[in-house]
C-alpha positions, 0 to 999 in steps of 0.5 A, a space after each residue: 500500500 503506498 501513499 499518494 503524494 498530495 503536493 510537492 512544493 517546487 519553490 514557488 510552484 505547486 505540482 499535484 501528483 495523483 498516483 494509485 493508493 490504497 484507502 489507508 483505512 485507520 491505520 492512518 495518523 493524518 493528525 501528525 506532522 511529517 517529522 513524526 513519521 521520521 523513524 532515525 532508527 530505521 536501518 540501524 542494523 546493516 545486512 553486511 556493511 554499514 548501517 545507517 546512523 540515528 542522526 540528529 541535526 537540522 537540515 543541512 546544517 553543521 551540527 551533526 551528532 549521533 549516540 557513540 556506540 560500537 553498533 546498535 545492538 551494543 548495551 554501552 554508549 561510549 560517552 556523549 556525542 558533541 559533533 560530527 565532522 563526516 558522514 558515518 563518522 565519529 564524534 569529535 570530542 566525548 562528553 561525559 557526566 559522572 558520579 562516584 570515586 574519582 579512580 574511576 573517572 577515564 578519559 571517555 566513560 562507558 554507561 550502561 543506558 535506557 530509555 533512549 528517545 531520538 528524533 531528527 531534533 532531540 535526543 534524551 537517555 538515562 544513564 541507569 548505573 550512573 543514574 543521571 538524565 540527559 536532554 540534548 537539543 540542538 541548533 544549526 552550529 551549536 547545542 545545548 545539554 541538561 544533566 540531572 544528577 540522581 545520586 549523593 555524590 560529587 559530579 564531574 563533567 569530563 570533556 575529551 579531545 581525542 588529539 588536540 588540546 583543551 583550556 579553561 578560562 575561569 568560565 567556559 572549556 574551549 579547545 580544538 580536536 585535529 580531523 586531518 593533518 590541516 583541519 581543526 575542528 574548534 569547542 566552546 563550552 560553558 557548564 552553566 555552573 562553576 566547579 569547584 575544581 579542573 584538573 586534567 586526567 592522564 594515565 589515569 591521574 587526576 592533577 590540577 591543571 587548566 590545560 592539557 594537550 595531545 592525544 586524548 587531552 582531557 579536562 575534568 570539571 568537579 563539581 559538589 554533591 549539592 548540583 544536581 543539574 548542569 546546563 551545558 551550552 556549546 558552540 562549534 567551528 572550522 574557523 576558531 574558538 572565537 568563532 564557535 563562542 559566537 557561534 553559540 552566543 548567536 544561537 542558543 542567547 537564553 534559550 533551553 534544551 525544551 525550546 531548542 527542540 521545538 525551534 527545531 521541530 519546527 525547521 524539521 516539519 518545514 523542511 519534511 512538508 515541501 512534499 505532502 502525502 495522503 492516505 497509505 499506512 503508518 509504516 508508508 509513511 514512516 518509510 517515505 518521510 525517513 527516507 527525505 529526512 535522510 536526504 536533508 544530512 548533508 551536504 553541510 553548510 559550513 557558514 559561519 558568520 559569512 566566513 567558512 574555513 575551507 580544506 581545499 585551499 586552508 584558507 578562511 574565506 568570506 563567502 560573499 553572501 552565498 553560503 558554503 556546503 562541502 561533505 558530498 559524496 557525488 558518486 552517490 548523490 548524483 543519480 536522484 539525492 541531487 535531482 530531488 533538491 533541485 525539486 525542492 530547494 532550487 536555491 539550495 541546489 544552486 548555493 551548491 553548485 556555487 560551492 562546488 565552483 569555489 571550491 574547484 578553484 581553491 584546490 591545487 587543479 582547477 578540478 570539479 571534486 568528486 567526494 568534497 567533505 570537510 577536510 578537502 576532497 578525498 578523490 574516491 570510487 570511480 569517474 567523475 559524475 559531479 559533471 551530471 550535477 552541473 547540467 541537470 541543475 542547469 537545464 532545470 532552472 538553476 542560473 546563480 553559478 558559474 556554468 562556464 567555470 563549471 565547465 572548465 572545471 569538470 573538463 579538467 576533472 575528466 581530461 586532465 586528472 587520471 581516471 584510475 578510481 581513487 586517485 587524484 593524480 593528474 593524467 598518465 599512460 592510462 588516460 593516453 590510452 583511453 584518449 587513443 582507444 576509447 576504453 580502459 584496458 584491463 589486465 589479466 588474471 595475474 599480470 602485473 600492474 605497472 601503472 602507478 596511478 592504479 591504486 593496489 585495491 580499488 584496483 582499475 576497474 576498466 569497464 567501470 570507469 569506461 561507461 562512467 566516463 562515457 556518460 561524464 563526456 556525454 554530460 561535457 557535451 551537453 555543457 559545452 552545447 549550452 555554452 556554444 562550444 561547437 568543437 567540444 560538443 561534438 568531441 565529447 558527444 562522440 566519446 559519449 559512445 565510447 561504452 559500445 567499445 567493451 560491448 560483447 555482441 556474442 554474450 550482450 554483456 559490457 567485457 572488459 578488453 587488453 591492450 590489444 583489443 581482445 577479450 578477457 576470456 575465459 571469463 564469468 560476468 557473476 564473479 570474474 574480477 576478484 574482490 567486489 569484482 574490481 578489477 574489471 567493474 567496481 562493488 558489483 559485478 557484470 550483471 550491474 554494470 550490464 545497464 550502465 548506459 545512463 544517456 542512451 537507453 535507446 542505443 543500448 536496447 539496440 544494442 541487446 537486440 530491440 525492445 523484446 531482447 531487451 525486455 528479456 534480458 532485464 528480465 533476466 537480471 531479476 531472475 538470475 540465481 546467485 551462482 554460490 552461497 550466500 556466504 560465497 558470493 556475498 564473501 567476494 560482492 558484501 556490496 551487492 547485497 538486497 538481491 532479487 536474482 543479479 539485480 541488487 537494491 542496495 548500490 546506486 548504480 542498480 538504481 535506474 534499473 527497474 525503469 528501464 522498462 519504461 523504455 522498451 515499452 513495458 511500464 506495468 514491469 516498472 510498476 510491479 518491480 518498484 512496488 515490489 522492492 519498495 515493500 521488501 527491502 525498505 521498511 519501517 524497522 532496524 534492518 529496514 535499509 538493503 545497504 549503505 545508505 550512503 547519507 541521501 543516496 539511497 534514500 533519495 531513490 525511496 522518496 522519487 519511487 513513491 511519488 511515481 518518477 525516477 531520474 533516470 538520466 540526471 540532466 534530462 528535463 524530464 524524468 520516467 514515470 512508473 
């Protein structure tokens, strides 16, 4: 049963979308606002690698934090979380309240805890051993804690940088924690109560002291057994400790952890409320509404004050207005997390792409980045599809960035940086290679790697990074039409059929070549390739890769053999048994998990998949597949996401497939409905 969507809010434009549903009947809470249908445990549990995280933060926004926990299934909570700087990262600097005898106190404390309550805006849980409440709500760059301690003993409050340094004033903790070899991320923390004491903790020992720095630098504040309630206001920045103390002044200026969370209840139900939805179950909704609430984590807005610290060049910047996001990992947001904010949140969309812009032009290359976050841009997985964000964008109403520094820089990402997959070095014998042949070579079982770009295990991926790289010149091709760039429309519009170069016409798979034009025989398209069969395709085998022709369908169905051939060999795809155990074929691809025969749910690259019916005339296979996999594999409990969610990625294909529509080609102006 899947609720229809009401309305979506497109800016200033209202689009009413009717689509087949099921009377709800009174399983229905039409009384409830979208945010209470956010279930942030939802895929806490992973199938096989990473779950998602019961993130709690404002749209977008700087702050993010989470319950520091070894998996979710774990009975300790490893302190209390004040920030997190990365997608499924760690806390920077640990929180952590205690009662009892001071040889007890550590660095970081390990509670015991219950009643844990969690929503998007607000987190609450009982520490029972040590018997202390604890209430959190928080702001966009700053937060506000309250301790109510139960026993009758002294307290102390421990804050914990894992590598940096922390000092006192006589008012507030303030310090910096390292989150790379150039970037800081700053602390400004007041108690709401003076203690009687601050010491620093180390090896264990407890010596009076204001400062400490290095590994695990760690200040305690003591308190009497007569406080029983501390309100702990805090601030963070990339810039410096001034910055985040005015970060926090601006923010949380006589407000409580009650107010904080219903300013953010708020922002949440505004956020949730651009798109509407009737009718459907609690669980349907609870799964849709999740599911945007995912795709509003990041990228973050770094902002501060007009300033933003930026890794890609070390430099404090003013952003003359625009605010700055970074923490995107476009290999995966680009095929629906950025098409849906360009429905949603045009501006946004556009403040993202003007990021995306400077920041090219801060790094050393004039390059367009691939996986920006807030320590630089890490350069990882495969191809460069930040290119389709530009144009998509573009050719759907974005205007307020560069195009023609855009273009340059994504040019330069796809010509001048080397295509071998996690790397950022500049171009070599590969790239040639690829310029003179029009595909990626692959090695043989065995043969030695001689070129040095190649990473030892992200391995070269050829047949991946020639499809990508295809559909990245076609996106160039597009961009340089828009710009009247008649020469290189034409150059990248012809290497936009590179990917007809590995096809095998005998088997009508995509199969990786030598150097020498020949197919690597003898080979096997389930588990050829060695781990995530990387070293011809990349996470997933050649059963995925099969349909990896995102900007011409219609050359591909030829290619298969027409409409009926194709139809069958999509068919095919969802009906093709594993080849070994679960165990066997999950030990070589743990990325290519939530099958339904070859075709996995649970990696962005299967996406487009179940749409490709559409194509070859077949709409009702569409319809019953996405149904289908929308009921199995995302659903409203611990295990209810197939795979790495990826922080909007995966989510973002949910929330397009419940409304009836789906990017499938990300620049298009218009998308296939189901």
């Amino acid at each position: 049963m899947i609720p229809i969507i009401k309305k979506v809010v497109l800016s200033s434009i209202t689009i009413l979308l009717f689509l087949f549903a099921e009377s709800a009947g009174k399983n229905s809470k039409d009384e409830e606002k979208p945010v209470d249908f956010v279930n942030p445990y939802m895929g806490n549990i992973s199938h096989m690698l990473v779950p998602t995280f019961p993130t709690i933060h404002l749209p977008n926004s700087m702050l993010r934090v989470y319950p520091e926990r070894g998996d979710f299934t774990s009975v300790e909570l490893h302190a209390l979380p004040l920030v997190v700087t990365s997608h499924r990262g760690s806390s920077a600097f640990r929180l952590s309240p205690f009662q009892g005898a001071e040889n007890q106190l550590r660095p970081v404390i390990n509670y015991s805890y219950d009643q844990e309550k969690l929503t998007p805006y607000s987190y609450a849980v009982y520490l029972d051993e040590q018997q202390i409440q604890v209430d959190y709500g928080l702001s966009h760059q700053s937060a506000a804690y309250q301790i109510e301690f139960e026993k009758d003993a002294p307290s102390y409050l421990i804050l914990n940088s894992g590598n940096g340094a922390l000092n006192w004033d006589g008012k507030a903790l303030s310090g910096y924690q390292w989150i790379a070899n150039h970037t800081k991320v700053y602390i400004y923390l007041v108690p709401g109560e003076q203690p009687v004491g601050v010491s620093k903790l180390e090896n264990g020992k407890l010596t009076e002291s204001a400062t400490m720095e290095g590994r695990n630098a760690c200040l305690v504040l003591n308190y009497p057994k007569e406080t029983k309630k501390l309100n702990i206001h805090y601030g963070i920045s990339f810039i410096d400790e001034a910055q985040a103390k005015a970060n926090m002044e601006r923010e949380l200026a006589g407000k409580s952890v009650a107010e904080l969370q219903d300013a953010g209840r708020d922002i949440w139900n505004k956020a949730l409320g651009k798109i509407e939805i009737e009718g459907g179950t609690i669980d349907n909704k609870t799964v849709f509404y999740t599911s945007l609430y995912r795709c509003y984590e990041r990228p973050v807005c770094i902002s501060e004050d007009g300033r933003y610290y930026s890794a890609f060049d070390k430099q404090v910047h003013n952003d003359e207005g625009r605010p700055f996001y970074t923490d995107d990992w476009i290999w995966d947001s680009y095929r629906a997390h950025h098409p849906l904010r360009v429905l949603v949140d045009k501006k946004k969309e556009g403040d993202i792409l003007h990021s995306f812009v400077r920041m090219s032009e801060q790094m050393d290359h004039f390059w367009w980045p691939t996986f920006p976050e807030i320590t630089g841009d890490s350069r990882r997985m495969n191809s460069n599809h930040g290119v389709a964000t530009v144009i998509d964008g573009y050719r759907k109403g974005i205007r307020d960035f560069s195009l023609e520094e855009a273009y340059e820089a994504c040019k330069g990402a796809i010509t001048e940086k080397t295509l071998a997959p996690w790397s950022g070095k500049p171009a070599g014998e590969l790239d040639d290679f690829y310029k003179d042949h029009g595909y990626i070579p692959a090695l043989y079982p065995g043969e030695k790697e001689t070129i040095p770009e190649v990473s030892s295990g992200e391995k070269r991926q050829p047949v991946a990074v020639t499809l990508g790289t295809s559909y990245d010149e076609w996106c160039l091709s597009q961009i340089a039409e828009e710009l009247g760039k008649k020469d290189d429309a034409a150059y990248f519009k012809g290497a936009s059929y590179n990917y007809r170069n590995l096809f095998n016409e005998k088997t009508k798979f995509f199969h990786p070549k030598d150097k020498d034009g020949n197919f690597i025989e003898p080979f096997d398209y389930k588990f050829s390739g060695g781990m995530g069969a990387r070293d011809y395709y990349g996470e997933n085998n050649g059963w995925t890769y099969r349909w990896d022709v995102q900007h011409n369908i219609p050359d591909l169905i030829d290619l298969m053999g027409g409409d009926k051939q194709f139809v069958k060999e999509l068919d095919r795809t969802f009906t093709e048994s594993l080849g070994r155990s679960k165990y066997g074929f999950y030990a070589q691809l743990p990325d290519q998990t939530g099958n339904v025969g070859q075709f996995t749910m649970a990696n962005e690259p299967s996406l487009h998949i179940p749409y490709l019916y559409n194509y070859a005339g077949q709409p009702w296979k569409t319809q019953k597949l996405i149904r289908k996999l929308i009921k199995e594999w995302f659903r409203n409990d611990l295990m209810g996401v197939p795979g790495d969610e990826d922080g909007g990625g995966m989510s973002a294909f949910v929330v397009f497939s419940a409304m009836g529509f789906y990017p499938v080609t990300p620049r298009r102006t218009y998308l296939y409905f189901r």
